[in-house]
C-alpha positions as CSV (number, residue, x, y, z in Angstrom):
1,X,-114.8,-52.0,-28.3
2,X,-115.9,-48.5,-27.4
3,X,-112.9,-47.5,-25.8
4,X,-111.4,-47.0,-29.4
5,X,-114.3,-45.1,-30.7
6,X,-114.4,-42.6,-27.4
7,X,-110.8,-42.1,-28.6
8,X,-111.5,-41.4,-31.9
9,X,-114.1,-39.0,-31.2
10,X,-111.9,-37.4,-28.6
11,X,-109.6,-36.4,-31.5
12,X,-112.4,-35.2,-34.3
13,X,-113.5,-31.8,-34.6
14,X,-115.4,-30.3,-32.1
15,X,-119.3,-30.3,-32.5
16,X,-122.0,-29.9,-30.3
17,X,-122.7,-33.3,-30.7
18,X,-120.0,-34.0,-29.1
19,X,-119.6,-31.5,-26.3
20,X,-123.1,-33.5,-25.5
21,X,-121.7,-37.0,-25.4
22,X,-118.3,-36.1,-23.5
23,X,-119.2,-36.4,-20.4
24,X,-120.2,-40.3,-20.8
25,X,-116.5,-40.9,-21.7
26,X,-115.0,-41.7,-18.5
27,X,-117.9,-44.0,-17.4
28,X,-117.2,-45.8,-20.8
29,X,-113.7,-46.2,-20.6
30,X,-113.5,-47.3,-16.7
31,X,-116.0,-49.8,-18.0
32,X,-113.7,-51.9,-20.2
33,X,-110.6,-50.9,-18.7
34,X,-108.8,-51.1,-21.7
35,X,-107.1,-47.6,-20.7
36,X,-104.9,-47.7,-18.1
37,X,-106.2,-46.6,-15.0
38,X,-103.5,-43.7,-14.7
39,X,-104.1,-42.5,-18.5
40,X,-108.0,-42.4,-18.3
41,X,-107.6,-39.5,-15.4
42,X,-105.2,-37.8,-17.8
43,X,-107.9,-37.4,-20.3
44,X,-110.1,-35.4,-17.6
45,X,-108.7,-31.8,-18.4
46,X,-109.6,-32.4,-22.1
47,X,-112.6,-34.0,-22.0
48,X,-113.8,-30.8,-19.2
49,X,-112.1,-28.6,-21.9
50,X,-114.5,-29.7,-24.4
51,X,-117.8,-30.0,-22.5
52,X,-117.7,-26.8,-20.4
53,X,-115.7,-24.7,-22.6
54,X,-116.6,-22.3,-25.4
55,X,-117.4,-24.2,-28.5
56,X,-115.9,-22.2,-30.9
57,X,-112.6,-21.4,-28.8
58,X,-112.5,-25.6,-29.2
59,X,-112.9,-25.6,-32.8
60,X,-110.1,-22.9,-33.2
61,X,-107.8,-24.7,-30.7
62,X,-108.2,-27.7,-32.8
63,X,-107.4,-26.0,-35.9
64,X,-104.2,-24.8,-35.1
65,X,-103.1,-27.8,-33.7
66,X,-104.2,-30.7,-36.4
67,X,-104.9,-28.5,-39.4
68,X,-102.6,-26.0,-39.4
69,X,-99.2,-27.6,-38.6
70,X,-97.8,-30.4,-40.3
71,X,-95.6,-32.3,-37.6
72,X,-99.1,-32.6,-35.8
73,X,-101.0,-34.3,-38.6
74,X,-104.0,-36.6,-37.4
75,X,-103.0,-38.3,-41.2
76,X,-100.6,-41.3,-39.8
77,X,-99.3,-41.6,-43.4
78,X,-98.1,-38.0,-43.4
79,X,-95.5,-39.1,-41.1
80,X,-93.8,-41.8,-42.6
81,X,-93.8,-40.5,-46.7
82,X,-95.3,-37.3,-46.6
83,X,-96.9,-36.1,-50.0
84,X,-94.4,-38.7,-51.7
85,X,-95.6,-41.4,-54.3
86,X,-95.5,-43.9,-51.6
87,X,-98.3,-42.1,-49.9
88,X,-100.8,-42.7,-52.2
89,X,-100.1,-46.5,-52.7
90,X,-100.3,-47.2,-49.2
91,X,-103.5,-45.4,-48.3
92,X,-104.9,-47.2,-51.5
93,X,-103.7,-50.5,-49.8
94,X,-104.8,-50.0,-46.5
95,X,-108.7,-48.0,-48.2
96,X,-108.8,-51.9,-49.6
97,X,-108.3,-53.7,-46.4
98,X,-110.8,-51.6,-44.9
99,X,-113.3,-52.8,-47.3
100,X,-112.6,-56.0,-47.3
101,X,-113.2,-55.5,-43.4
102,X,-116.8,-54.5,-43.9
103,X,-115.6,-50.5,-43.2
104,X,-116.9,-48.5,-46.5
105,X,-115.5,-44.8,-46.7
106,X,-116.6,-42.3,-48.2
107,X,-114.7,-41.0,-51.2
108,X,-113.7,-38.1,-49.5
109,X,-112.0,-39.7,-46.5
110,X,-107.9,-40.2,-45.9
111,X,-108.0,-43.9,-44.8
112,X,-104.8,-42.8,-42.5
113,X,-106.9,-40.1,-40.7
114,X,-106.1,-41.6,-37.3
115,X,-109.8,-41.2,-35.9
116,X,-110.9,-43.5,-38.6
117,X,-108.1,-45.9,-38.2
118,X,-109.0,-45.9,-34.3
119,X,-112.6,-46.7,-35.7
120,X,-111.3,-49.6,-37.6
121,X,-109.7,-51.0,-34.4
122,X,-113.2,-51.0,-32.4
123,X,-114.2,-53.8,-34.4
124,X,-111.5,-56.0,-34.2
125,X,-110.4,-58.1,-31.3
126,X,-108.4,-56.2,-28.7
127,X,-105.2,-58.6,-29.2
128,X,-105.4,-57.5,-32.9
129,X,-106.6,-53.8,-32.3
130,X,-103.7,-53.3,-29.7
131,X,-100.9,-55.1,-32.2
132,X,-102.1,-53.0,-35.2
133,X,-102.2,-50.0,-32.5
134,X,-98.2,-50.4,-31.9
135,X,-96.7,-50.1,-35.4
136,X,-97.2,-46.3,-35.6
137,X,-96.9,-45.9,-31.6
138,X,-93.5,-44.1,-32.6
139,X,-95.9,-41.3,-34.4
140,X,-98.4,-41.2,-31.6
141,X,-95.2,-40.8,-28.9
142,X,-93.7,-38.2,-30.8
143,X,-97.7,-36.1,-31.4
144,X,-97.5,-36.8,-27.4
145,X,-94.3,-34.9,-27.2
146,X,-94.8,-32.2,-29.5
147,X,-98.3,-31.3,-28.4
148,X,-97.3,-31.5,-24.2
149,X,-94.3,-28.7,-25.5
150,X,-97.5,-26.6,-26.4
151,X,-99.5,-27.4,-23.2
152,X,-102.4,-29.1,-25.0
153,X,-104.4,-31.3,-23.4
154,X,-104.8,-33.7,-26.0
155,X,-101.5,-35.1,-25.1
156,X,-103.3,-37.0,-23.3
157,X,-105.2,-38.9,-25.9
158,X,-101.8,-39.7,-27.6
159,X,-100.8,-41.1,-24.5
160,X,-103.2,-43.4,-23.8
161,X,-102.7,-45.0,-27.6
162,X,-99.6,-45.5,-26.4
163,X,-100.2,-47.1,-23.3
164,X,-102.8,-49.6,-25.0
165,X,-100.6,-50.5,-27.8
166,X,-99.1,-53.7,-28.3
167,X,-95.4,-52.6,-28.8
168,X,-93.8,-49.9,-27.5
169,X,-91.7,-47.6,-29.6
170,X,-88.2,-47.3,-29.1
171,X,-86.8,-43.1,-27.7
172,X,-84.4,-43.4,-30.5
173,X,-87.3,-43.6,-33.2
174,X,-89.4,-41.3,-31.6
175,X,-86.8,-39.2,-31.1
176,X,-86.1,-38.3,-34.4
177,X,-89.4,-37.7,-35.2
178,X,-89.6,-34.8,-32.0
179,X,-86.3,-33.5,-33.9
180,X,-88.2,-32.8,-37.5
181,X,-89.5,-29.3,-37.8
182,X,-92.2,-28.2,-36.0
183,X,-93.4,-24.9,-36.3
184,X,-95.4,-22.4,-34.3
185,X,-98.8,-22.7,-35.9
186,X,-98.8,-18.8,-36.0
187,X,-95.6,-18.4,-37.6
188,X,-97.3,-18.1,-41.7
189,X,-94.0,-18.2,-43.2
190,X,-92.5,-21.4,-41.4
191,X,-95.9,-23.1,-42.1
192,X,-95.8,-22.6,-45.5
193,X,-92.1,-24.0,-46.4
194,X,-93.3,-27.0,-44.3
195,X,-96.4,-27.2,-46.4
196,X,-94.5,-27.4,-50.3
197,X,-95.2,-29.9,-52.3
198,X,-92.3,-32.8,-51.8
199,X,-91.3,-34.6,-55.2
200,X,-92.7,-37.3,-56.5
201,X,-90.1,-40.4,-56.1
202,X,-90.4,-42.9,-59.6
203,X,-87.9,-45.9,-59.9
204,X,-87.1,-49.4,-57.8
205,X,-88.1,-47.4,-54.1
206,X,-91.4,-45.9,-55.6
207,X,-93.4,-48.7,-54.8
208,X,-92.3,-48.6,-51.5
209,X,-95.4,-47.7,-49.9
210,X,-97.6,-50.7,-49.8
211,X,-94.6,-52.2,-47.5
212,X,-95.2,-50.5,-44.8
213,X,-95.2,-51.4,-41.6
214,X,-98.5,-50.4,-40.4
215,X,-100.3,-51.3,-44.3
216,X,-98.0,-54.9,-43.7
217,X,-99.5,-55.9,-40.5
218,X,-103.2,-54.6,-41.2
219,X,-102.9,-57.0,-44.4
220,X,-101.3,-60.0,-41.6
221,X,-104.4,-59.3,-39.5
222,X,-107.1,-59.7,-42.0
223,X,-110.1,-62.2,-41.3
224,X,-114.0,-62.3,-42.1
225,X,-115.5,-59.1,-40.9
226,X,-117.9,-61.5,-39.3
227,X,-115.2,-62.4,-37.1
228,X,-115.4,-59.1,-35.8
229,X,-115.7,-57.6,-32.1
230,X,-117.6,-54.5,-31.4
């Protein structure tokens, strides 16, 4: 389904490449309709923003906003266990399921980077993409919040995940996630006390990655890759 992959691309890092290919977006997404009507004419200020504006003044927005502050992490892990020990075993978990999709990574990839994850939903069927889509919809409310407080326009994006997905998340959840620090990206000091290491948790809850919601229902969801939807 391309509607996942325009949505993916719409939150990688600005390229040439891809101030080229912006401008097919909307005729893509009105295509399958898969995006809500109302959402797909939210995502016309970013995907302008991108084609017509400076490239380099895109590359730095996007910095600041994905790379430099924590509470905006594109890493969906990042949100739920942070650098804990839990971290690790999920992403192992959910690297496996990937494979045993038919999705190889490189060795250098996060399997929780959301643009790869949105990747992995292109190629399932949109039942399954938009179930899988709803157990970190709390996250992607809460990046929706934080990142319309800074007058981004890839609020938008966020958004629209959430529109799609299969379950909504609950204000309580989301929430306390708004409430968790979230500093100015400029602000040096606050950005590094968000960014120390956390401790490593050993004992009966370390293991308590691979349980995770999202890792749980990717696992639920597997089938023969050549079962697959594009």
């Amino acid at each position: 389904m391309r509607s996942f992959k325009v949505l993916s691309l719409l939150l990688s890092y600005p390229t040439e490449e891809l101030k080229e290919a912006v401008r097919d977006f909307p005729g893509l997404l009105a295509a399958e309709a898969i995006v809500p009507a109302r959402e797909q004419r939210a995502l016309a200020p970013l995907i302008e923003e991108i084609a017509d504006g400076d490239l380099l003044d895109a590359q730095e927005r996007y910095v600041l906003l994905f790379d430099r502050t924590r509470s905006l992490s594109l890493h969906l892990f990042e949100h739920v266990h942070g650098e804990s020990r839990d971290r690790g075993q999920a992403m192992i978990d959910l690297k496996s399921l990937y494979e045993a999709e038919g999705l190889v990574i490189a060795a250098s990839e996060l399997p929780d980077y959301l643009p790869l994850f949105l990747e992995f939903l292109s190629t399932r069927s949109l039942p399954q993409a938009c179930d899988l889509l709803g157990q970190p919809a709390h996250i992607l409310a809460a990046l929706a919040e934080r990142l319309d407080r800074r007058g981004s326009a890839y609020a938008a994006v966020f958004r629209a995940l959430v529109a799609v997905a299969a379950h909504k998340p609950g204000a309580e959840e989301v929430a306390t996630l708004v409430a968790s620090p979230d500093p100015d990206p400029q602000d040096l000091a606050a950005l590094d006390a968000t960014w120390e290491d956390e401790p490593v948790t050993f004992g009966p809850g370390a293991a308590g990655g691979c349980r995770d919601g999202l890792v749980a229902r990717l696992r639920a969801a597997k089938r023969p890759a050549s079962g697959a939807n594009a």
